[in-house]
C-alpha positions in Angstrom: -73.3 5.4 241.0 -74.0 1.8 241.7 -70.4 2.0 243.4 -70.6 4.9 245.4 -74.2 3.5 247.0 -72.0 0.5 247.7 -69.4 2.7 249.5 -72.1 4.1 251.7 -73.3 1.0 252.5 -70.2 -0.2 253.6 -69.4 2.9 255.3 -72.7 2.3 257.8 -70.8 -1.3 258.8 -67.7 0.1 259.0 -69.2 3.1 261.7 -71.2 0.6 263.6 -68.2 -2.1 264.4 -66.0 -0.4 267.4 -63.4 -2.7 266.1 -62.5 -0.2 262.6 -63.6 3.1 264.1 -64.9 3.5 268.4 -68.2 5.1 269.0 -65.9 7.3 270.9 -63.7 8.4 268.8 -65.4 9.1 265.8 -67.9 11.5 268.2 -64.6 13.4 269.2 -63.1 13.9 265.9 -64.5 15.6 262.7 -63.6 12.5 259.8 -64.4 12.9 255.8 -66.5 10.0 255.8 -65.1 9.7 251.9 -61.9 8.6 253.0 -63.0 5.7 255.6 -63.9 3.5 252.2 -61.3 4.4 249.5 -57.4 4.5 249.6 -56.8 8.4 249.4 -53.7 9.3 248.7 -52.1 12.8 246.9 -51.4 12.9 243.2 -48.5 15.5 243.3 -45.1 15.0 243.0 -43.9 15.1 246.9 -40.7 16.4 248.6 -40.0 16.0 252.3 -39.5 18.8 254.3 -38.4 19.1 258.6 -39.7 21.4 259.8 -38.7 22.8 263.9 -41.7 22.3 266.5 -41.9 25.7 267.7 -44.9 24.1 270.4 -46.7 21.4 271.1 -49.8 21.3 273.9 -51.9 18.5 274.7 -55.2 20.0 273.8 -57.9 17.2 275.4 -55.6 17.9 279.1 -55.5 21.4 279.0 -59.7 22.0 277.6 -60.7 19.0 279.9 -62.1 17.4 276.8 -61.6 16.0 273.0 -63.8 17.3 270.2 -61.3 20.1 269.6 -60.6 21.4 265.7 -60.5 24.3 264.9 -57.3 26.9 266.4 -56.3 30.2 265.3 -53.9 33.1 267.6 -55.4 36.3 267.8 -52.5 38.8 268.6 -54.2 41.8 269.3 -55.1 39.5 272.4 -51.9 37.4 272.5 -54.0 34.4 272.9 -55.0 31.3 271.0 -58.7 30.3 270.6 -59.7 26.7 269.9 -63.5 25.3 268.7 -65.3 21.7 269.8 -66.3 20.9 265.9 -69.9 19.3 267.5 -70.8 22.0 270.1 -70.4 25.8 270.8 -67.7 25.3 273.2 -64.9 27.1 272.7 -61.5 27.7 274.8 -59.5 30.6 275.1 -55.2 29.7 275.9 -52.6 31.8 277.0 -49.7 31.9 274.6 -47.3 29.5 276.8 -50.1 26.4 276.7 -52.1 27.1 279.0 -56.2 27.9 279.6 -57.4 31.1 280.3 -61.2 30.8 279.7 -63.9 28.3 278.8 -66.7 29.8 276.9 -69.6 29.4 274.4 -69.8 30.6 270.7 -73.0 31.9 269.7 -73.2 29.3 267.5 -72.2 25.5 267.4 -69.8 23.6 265.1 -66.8 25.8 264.0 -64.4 23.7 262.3 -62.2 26.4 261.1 -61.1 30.1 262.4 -58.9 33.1 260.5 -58.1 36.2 261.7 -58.1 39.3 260.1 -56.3 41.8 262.5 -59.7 42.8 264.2 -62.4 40.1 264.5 -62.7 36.5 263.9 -64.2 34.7 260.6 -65.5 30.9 262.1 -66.5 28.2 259.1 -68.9 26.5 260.7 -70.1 23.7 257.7 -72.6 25.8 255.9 -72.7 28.6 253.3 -72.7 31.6 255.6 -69.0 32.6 257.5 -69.5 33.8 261.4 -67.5 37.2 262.4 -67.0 37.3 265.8 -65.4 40.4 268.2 -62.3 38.6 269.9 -63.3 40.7 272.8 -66.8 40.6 274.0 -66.9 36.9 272.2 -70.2 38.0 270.4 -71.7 37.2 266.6 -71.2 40.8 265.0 -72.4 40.0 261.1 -71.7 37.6 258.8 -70.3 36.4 255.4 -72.2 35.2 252.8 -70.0 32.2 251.0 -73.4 30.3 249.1 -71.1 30.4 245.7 -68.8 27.9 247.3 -71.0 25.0 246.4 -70.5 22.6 250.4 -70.0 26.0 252.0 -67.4 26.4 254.1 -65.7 23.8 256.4 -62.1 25.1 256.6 -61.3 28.8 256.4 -58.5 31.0 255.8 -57.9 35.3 255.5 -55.6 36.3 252.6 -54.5 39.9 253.5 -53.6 40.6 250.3 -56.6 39.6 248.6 -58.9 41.3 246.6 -56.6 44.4 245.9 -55.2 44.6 249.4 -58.6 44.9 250.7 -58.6 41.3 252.1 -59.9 38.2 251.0 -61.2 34.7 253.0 -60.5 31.0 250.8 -62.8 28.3 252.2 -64.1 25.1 250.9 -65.3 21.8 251.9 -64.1 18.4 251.5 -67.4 16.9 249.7 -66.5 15.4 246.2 -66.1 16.1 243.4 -66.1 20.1 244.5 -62.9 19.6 246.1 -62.0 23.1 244.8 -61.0 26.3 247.1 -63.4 29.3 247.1 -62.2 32.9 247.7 -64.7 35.8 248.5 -64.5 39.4 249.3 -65.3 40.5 252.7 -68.9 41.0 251.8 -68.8 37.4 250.4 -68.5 38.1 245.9 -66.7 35.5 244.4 -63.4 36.3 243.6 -61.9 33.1 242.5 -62.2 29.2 242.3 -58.9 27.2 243.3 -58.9 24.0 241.6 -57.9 21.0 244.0 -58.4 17.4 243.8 -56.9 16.6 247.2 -59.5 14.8 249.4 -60.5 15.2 253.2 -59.1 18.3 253.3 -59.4 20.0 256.9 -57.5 22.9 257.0 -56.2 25.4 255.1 -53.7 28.8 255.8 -52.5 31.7 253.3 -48.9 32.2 253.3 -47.2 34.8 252.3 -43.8 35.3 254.5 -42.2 32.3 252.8 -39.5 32.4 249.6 -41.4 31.9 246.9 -44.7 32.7 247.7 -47.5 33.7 248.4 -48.3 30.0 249.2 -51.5 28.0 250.8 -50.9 25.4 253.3 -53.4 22.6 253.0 -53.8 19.9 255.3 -55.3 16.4 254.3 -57.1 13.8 256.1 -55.5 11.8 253.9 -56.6 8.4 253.9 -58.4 8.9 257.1 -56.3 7.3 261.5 -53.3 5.6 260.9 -51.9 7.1 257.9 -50.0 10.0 257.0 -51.4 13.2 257.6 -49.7 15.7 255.0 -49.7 19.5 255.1 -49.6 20.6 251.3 -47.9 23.2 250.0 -49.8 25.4 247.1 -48.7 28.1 244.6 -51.2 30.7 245.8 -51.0 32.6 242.4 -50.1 29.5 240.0 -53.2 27.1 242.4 -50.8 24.1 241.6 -49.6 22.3 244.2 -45.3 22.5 245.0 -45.0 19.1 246.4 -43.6 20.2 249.3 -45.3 18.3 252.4 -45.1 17.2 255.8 -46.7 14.0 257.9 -47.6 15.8 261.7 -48.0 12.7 262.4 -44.1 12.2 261.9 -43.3 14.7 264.7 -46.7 16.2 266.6 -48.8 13.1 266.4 -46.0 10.3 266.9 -47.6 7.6 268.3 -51.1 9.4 267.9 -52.7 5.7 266.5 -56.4 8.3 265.9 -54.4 11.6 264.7 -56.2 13.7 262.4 -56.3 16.8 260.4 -58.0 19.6 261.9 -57.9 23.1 261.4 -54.7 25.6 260.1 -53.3 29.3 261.0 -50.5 31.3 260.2 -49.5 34.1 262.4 -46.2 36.2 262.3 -47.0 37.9 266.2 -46.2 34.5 268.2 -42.3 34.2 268.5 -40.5 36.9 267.4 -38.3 37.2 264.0 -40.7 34.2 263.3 -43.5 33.4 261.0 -45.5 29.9 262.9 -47.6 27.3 260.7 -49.6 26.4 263.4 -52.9 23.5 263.6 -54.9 21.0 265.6 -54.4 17.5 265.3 -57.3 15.3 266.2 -56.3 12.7 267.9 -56.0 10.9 271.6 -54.8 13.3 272.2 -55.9 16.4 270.3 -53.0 18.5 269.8 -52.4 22.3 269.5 -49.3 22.6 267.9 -47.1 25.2 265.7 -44.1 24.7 262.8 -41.2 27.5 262.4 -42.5 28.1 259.1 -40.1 31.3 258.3 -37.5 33.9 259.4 -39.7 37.8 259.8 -36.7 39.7 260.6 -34.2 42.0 258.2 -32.9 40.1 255.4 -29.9 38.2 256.1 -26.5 40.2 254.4 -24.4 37.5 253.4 -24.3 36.2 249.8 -25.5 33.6 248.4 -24.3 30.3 246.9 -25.9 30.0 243.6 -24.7 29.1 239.6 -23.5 25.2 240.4 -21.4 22.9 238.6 -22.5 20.5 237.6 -25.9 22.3 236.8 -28.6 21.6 238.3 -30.0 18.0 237.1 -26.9 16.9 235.5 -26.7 13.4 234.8 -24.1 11.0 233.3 -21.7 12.0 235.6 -18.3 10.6 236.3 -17.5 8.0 239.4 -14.5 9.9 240.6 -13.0 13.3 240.3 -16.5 15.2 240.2 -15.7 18.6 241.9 -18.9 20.9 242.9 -18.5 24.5 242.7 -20.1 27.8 242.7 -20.4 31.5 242.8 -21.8 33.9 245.4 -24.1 36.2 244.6 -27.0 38.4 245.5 -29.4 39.8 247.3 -26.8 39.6 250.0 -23.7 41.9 249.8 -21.2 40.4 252.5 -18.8 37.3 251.0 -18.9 34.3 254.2 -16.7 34.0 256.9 -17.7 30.1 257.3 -18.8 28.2 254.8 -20.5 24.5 254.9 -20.9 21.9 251.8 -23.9 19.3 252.5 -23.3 16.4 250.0 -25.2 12.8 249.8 -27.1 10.3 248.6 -30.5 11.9 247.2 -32.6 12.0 250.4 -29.2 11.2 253.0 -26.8 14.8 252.3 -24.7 14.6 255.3 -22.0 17.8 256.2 -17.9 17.5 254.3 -17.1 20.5 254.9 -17.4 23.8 257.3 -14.7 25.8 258.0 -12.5 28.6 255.8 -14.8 29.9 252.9 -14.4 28.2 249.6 -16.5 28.1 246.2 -15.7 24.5 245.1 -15.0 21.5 246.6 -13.6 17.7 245.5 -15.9 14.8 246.3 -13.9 12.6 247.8 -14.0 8.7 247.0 -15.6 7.0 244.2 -19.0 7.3 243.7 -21.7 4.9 242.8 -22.6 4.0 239.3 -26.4 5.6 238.0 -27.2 7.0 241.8 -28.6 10.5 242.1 -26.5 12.9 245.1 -27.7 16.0 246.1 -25.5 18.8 247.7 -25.7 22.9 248.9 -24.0 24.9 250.4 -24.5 27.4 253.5 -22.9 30.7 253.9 -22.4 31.9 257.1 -21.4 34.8 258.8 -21.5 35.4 263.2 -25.0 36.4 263.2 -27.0 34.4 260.1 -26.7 32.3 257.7 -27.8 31.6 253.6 -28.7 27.9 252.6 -28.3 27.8 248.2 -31.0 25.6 246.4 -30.4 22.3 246.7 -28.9 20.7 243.6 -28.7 17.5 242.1 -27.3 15.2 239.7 -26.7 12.2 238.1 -23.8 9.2 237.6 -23.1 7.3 234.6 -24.8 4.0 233.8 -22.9 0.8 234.4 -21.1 0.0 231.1 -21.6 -3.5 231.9 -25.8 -3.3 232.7 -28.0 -4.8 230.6 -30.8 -2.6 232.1 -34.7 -2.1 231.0 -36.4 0.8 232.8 -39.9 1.7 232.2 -41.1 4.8 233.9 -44.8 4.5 231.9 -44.7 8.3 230.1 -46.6 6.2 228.0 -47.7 2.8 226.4 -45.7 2.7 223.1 -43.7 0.0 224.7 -46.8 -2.1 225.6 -49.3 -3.6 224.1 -53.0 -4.1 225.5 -53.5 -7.9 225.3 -56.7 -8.2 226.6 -58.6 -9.9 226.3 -60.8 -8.4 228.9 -60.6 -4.8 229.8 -58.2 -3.4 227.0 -59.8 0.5 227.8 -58.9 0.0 231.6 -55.2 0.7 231.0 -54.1 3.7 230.7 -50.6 5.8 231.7 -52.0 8.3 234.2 -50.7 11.4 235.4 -50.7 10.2 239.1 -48.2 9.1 241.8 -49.5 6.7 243.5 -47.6 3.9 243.4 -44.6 5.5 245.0 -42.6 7.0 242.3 -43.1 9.9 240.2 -45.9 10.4 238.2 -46.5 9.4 235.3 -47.5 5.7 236.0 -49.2 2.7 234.7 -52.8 2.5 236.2 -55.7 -0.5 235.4 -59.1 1.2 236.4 -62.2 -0.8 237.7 -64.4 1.1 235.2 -65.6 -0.4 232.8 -65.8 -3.7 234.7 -65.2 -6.6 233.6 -64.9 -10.3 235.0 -61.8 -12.3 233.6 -58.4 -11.7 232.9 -57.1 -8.3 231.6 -53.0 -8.5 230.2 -50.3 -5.8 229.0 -46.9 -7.1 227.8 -44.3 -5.0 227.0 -41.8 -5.1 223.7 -39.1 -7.8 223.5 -36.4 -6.9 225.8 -32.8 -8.4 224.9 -31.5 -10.3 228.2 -28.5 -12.4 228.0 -28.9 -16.2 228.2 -28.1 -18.0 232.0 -27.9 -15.1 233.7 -28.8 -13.8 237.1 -30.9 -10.4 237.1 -33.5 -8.6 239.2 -36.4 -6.8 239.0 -38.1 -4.0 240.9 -40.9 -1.5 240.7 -43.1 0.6 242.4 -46.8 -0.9 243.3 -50.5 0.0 245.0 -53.3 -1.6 244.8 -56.1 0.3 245.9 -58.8 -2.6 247.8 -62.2 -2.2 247.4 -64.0 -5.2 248.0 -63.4 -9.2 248.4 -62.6 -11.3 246.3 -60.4 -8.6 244.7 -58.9 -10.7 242.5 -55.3 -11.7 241.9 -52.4 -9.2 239.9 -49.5 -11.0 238.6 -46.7 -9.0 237.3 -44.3 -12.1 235.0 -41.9 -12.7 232.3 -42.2 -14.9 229.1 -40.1 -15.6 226.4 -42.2 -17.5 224.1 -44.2 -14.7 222.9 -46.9 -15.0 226.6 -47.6 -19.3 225.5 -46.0 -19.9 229.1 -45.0 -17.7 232.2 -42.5 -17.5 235.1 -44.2 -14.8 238.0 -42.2 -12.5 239.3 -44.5 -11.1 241.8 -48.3 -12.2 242.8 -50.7 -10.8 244.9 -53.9 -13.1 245.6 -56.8 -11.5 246.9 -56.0 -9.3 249.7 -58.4 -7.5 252.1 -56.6 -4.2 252.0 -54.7 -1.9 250.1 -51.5 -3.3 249.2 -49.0 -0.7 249.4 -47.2 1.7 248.3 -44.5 0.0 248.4 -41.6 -0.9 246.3 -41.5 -4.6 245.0 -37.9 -6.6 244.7 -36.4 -10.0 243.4 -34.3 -11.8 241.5 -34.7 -14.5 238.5 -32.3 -16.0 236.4 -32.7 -16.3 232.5 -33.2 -19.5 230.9 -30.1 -21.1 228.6 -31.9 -20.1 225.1 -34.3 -17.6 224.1 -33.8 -15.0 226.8 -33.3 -12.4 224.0 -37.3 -12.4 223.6 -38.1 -11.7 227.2 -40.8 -9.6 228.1 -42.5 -8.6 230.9 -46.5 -8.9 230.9 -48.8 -7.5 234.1 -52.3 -9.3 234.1 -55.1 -8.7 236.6 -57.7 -11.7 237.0 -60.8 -11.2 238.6 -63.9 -9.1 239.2 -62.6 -5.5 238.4 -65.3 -3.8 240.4 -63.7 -4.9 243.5 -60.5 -3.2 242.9 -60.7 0.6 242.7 -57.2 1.1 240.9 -53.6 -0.5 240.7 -50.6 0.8 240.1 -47.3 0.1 238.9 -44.2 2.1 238.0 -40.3 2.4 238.0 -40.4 -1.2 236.5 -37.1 -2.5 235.9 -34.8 -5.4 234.8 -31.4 -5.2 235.3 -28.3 -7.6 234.8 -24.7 -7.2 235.3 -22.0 -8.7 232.7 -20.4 -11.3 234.8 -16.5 -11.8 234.9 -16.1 -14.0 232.5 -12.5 -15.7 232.8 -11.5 -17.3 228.6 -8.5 -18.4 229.6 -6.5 -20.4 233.0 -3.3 -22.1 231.9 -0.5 -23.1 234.6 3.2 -23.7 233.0 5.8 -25.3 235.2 9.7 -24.6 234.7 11.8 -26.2 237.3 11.1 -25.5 240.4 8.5 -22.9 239.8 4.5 -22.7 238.1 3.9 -20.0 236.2 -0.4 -19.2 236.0 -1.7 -16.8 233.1 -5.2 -16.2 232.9 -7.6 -13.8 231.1 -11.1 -12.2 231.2 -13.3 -10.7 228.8 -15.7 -8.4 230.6 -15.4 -8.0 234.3 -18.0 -6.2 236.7 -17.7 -5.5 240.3 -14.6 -7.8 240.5 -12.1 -7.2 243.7 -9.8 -9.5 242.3 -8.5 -13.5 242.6 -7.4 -15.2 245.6 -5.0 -17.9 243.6 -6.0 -21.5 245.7 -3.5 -24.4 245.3 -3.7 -28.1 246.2 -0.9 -30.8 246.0 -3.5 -33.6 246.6 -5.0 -32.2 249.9 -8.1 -29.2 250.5 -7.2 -26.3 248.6 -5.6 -23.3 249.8 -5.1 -19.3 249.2 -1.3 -19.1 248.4 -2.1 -14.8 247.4 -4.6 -12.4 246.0 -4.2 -10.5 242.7 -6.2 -7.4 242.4 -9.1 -7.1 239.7 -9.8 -4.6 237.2 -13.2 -3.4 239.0 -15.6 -3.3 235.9 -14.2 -3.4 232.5 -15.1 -4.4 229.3 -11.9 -4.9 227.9 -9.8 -8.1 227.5 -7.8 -8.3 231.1 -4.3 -10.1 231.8 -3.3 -11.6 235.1 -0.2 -13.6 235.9 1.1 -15.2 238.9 4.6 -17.0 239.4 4.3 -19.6 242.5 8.3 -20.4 243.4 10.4 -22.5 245.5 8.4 -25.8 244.8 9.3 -29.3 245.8 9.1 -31.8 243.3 5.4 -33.1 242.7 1.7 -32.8 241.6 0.1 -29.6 241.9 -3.1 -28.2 240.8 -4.6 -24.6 241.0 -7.5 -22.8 241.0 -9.0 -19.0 241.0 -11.6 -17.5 243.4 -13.0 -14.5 241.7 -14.4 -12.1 244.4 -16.4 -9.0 243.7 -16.4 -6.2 245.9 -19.7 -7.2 248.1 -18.1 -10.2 248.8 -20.0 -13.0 246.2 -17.3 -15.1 244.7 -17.4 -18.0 242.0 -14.8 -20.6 241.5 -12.7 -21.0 237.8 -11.5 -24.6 236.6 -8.6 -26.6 237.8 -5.7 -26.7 236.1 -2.8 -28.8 236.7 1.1 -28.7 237.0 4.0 -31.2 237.4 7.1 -29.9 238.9 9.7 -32.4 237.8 12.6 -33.1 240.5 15.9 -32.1 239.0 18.7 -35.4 238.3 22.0 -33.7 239.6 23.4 -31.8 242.3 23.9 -28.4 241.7 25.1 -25.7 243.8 24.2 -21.7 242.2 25.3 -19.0 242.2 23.8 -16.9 245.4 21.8 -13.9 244.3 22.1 -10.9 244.7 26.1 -10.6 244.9 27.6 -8.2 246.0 25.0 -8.1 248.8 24.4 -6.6 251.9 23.2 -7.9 254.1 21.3 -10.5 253.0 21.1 -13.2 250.1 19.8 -16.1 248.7 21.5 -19.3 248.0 19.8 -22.3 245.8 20.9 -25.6 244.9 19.2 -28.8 243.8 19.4 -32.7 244.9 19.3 -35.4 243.2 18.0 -37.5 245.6 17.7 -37.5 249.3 20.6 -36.5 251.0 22.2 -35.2 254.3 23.1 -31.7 253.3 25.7 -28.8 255.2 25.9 -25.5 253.5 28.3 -23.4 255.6 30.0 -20.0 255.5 34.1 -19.4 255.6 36.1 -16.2 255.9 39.5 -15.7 253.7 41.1 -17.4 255.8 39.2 -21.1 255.9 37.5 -20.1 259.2 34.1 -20.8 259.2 31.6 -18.2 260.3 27.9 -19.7 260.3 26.4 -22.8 259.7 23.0 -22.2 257.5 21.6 -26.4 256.9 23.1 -29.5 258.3 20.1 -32.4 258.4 18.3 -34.6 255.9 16.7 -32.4 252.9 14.7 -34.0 250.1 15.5 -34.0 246.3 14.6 -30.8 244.4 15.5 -27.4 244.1 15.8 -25.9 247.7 16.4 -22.0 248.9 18.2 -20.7 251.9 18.3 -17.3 252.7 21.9 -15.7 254.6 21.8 -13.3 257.1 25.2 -11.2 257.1 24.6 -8.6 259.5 26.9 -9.2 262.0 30.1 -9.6 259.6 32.1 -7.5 258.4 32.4 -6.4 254.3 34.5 -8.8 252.1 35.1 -11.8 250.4 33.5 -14.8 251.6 33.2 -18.9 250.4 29.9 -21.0 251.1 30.2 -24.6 250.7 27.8 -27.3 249.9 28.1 -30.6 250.9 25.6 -33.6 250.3 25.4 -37.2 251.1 22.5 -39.2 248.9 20.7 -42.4 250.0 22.2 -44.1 246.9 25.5 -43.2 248.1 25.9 -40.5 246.0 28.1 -37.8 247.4 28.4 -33.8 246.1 30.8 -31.4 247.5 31.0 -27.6 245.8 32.1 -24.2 246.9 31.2 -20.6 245.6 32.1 -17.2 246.3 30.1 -14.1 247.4 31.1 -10.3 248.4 29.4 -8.5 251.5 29.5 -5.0 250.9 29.2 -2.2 253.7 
């Protein structure tokens, strides 16, 4: 209690400084003064969905005025009404945007509106419901909703309700009775929807979409500036779907005051069209609608259902994963176009469209441990069927050391203390920014000191780079909030490296997801573990978060052997790995005294776990020093260096003149000889009959083995001589011939 007189308290600040929340603009917009102090944010599981902006009007233009909230379209008059939440002004609109009437209610402050087919229901923030006649505009009875225990702020009509007769769902956004209400049309409790969402504004019964009946409910949220989520609820299970959408993603972009206001549904706006349609509070306020769901006949064409992989599949191949599926009903007519959607969970782009098919290769190589979603749309000229959309899984990286912890619970953790060892809990919440559950510290009971929970040992390999990550919120209260440090130890919590720190911040510190890297020390990294302390005054913090937390490291290529062998004029390099991950391959780097440089590449084995041969034969050396090294590269381009090794290609002590290869030839060949020493050397070709043909060296040539390659193209098949002649600069002379055979 002490906390929430606190809240008040600094809620009365908060509205008095224009700087947080303009005299102005809190006077033309109807805030849940609950979410102006605390972090609000939904504790479903959430799924992104894009929806088409069938309309949006600038509301404050059009009624001359802000202050708007709640809207409802009446189609027995084919026009929209909106409310002023603080007065009894009210504005009637045509259905293309623009005003048709100003007039007053006979009552002030309706927040929400519903339409039954006849008359008008208006919530007006108390425990009795206002009907209204659409026409004359005049109070015709009323609704008694006194069992809802805040009366009614938002307001909805449920056609189906109460055996068909009709029902109205209302309910405030005053905790804790965050719950939904729905009466009969005389106002008898029919039935309490739990909810813990907060700042809820408006609310719409659904039931033209798959799946339903559904309620859409729309969320302050946690009050200008942040997301403003329409929620989708099971109307029959009252569980929220996680479906949602941010208006102020679309409607309210750039809306810096958007806010919830009140919710409709109507099917008698755009034809073959059911509209999800609101006002947004805001500078401006907006009067908006969604394309919620197709109204027309069915469409005929089957649908794309029973996929492999099933649905959720995991451990998955990298390449060679082929989706496919069978078309079934409702629909009775096979697709004359079909499309394949396939991506990155959260980024499916199109691969296909064009002649139907019912399976379909991934191409490429895939990614290891990533989720990819895909579907598939059937089409014929006039409609088209979208399947479910599926999911599934790739293999871990053989090569990953890899400690997840998604906090289902604490058996991996123990409660150090020694402060606040009840605080900790795993909660069923979301929070942080993964999926729920996750690892929560509470304020309650407070404490002043440090609180600490370290996980099990976790075996990490010695001198090794790895990263981290998790998902993290910190939900402010009050200064000094304290300081959360998430670390690693590995003797046992006697000494610490931080991964991540946060030191007293003023505001809420994320959702957000939290990255880095460390690297292990030489000994003793097989008793990491991870410990997440919070020190401080726990009554300033309201909760923090964590989940998703990770360490991860990849087996390195790890070379065990680099040995160079010369044999004449030639060096022969063998080397070996152990494990390799991520590896492209070696670029092989040689030096003969000078900077080193890439003489070729030789393609890796990727990521394998298996012992790994490579060898490399560099030819046509002069006599000398050489020395050799390996740049391993991995696919993202990082790279590490191996030893030198070192090679002596001896110069050979006699002239020698071989045998050029190949022979017979055509057209070309090569011819090698060696030198003893320096010499003036002539290597020449002759016909049969002693005429010579071409002239391939003549100049000074140093000692070693040496290569000339012979061009015969332009002569004509048969026997030919080559003849090698060498003067050395001891005097030395060396005269030899050889035959060869040019064959056409």
């Amino acid at each position: 209690m002490c906390k929430k007189l606190f809240t008040f308290s600094v809620l009365f600040v908060l509205f008095t400084v224009s700087i947080v929340f303009p005299q102005q603009a809190l006077q033309n917009r109807d805030i849940d003064p609950s979410i102006t102090g605390v972090k609000i944010e939904p504790t479903i599981p959430v799924t992104e969905a894009t929806w088409d902006v069938e309309f949006d009007y600038d509301a404050t233009v059009i009624t001359g005025a802000a202050g708007n909230a709640g809207a409802v379209y009446i189609p027995t008059l084919g026009k929209f009404w909106t409310s002023r939440w603080a007065s009894a002004v009210a504005h009637q609109w045509n259905s293309d945007g623009t005003l048709d009437v100003q007039f007053n209610l006979p009552f002030s402050g309706t927040r929400g509106m519903a339409f039954d087919g006849q008359f008008i229901y208006c919530s007006i923030n108390t425990s009795t419901v206002q009907i209204v006649d659409p026409v004359s505009r005049s109070l015709i009875g009323t609704v008694p909703v006194s069992a809802a225990p805040n009366g009614a702020r938002f307001i909805t009509y449920n056609p189906d309700g109460d055996g068909g007769l009709g029902s109205l769902i209302v309910g405030n956004w005053t905790s804790p009775n965050l719950s939904f209400y729905e009466f009969s049309m005389s106002g008898t409790l029919l039935r309490t929807i739990a909810s813990t969402v907060t700042g809820v504004y408006g609310i719409a019964y659904d039931n033209w979409s798959v799946g339903g009946p559904f309620l859409w409910v729309w969320s302050q949220g946690s009050g200008a500036g942040t997301p403003q989520y329409i929620m989708q609820m099971d109307y029959t299970a009252g569980t929220y779907t996680g479906v949602q959408h941010d208006v102020i993603s679309d409607v309210g972009l750039g809306n810096a005051q958007g806010i919830a206001g009140g919710l409709f549904v109507t099917d008698d706006l755009v034809p073959g069209k059911a509209i999800l349609g609101g006002l947004l509070q805001g500078t401006p306020d907006k009067l908006f609608g969604y394309e919620l769901a197709l109204t027309g006949p069915p469409c005929p064409v089957q649908t794309p259902e029973n996929p492999t992989p099933a649905n959720n599949a995991v451990d998955l191949p990298l390449s060679g994963v082929v989706l496919s599926w069978s078309n079934g009903g409702p629909g009775t007519v096979p697709p004359n176009q079909v499309e394949v959607f396939f991506g990155p969970t959260g980024n499916m782009v199109s691969f296909y469209s064009g002649a139907p098919i019912t399976q379909f290769a991934v191409p490429g190589s895939l990614n290891y441990y990533r989720n990819y979603q895909w579907k598939v749309v059937n089409k014929i000229d006039t409609c088209n069927i979208t399947s479910s959309t599926w999911s599934f899984r790739t293999i871990q990286d053989p090569s990953l050391v890899d400690f997840c912890e998604p906090f289902a619970d604490l058996n991996n953790w123990t409660i150090v203390g020694p402060l606040g060892v009840t605080n900790w809990t795993a909660s069923g919440t979301a929070n942080a920014g993964g999926t729920a559950p996750e690892l929560r510290m509470r304020w309650t009971p407070s404490f002043t000191g440090v609180s600490l929970i370290r996980s099990n040992e976790i075996p990490l390999v010695n001198n090794m780079a790895s990263t981290f990550s998790f998902n993290f919120f910190l939900d402010y209260y009050a200064a000094p909030s304290g300081t959360v440090t998430v670390g690693i130890t590995y003797d046992g919590g006697t000494t610490q490296e931080v991964l991540y720190q946060v030191v007293d911040p003023t505001a809420n510190v994320g959702p957000t997801l939290i990255e880095g890297s460390f690297t292990t020390p030489a000994t003793g990294s097989d008793n990491a573990q991870i410990q997440i302390s919070y020190n401080g005054y726990s009554f300033n913090i309201d909760y923090i978060y964590w989940d998703n937390l990770c360490v991860r490291q990849l087996i390195p290529v790890e070379l065990i052997s680099f040995i160079a062998k010369s044999d004449n004029n030639s060096v022969t390099l063998n080397w070996s790995t152990a494990t390799e991950t991520n590896n492209h391959g070696f670029e092989v780097q040689r030096s003969s005294g000078e900077e080193f440089h890439t003489i070729t590449f030789v393609q890796g084995q990727g990521t394998a776990t298996e012992i790994r041969n490579y060898s490399y034969i560099d030819k046509d050396l002069k006599a000398g020093h050489y020395s050799y090294r390996l740049k391993q590269v991995d696919y993202n381009g990082n790279f590490e260096y191996s030893n030198v090794v070192e090679a002596e290609v001896i110069a050979p002590s006699v002239f020698a003149l071989e045998q050029n290869y190949p022979n017979p030839f055509n057209p070309s060949t090569t011819i090698n000889f060696s030198l003893a020493v320096d010499s003036k050397v002539s290597l020449k070709i002759f016909n049969v009959l002693g005429q010579e043909v071409a002239s391939l060296l003549n100049g000074q040539m140093s000692a070693g083995s040496q290569e000339v390659s012979f061009d015969a193209s332009s002569l004509n098949s048969g026997v030919y001589f080559y003849r090698l002649e060498a003067d050395g600069i001891d005097g030395q002379k060396f005269s030899s011939i050889k035959k060869m055979i040019l064959t056409k």
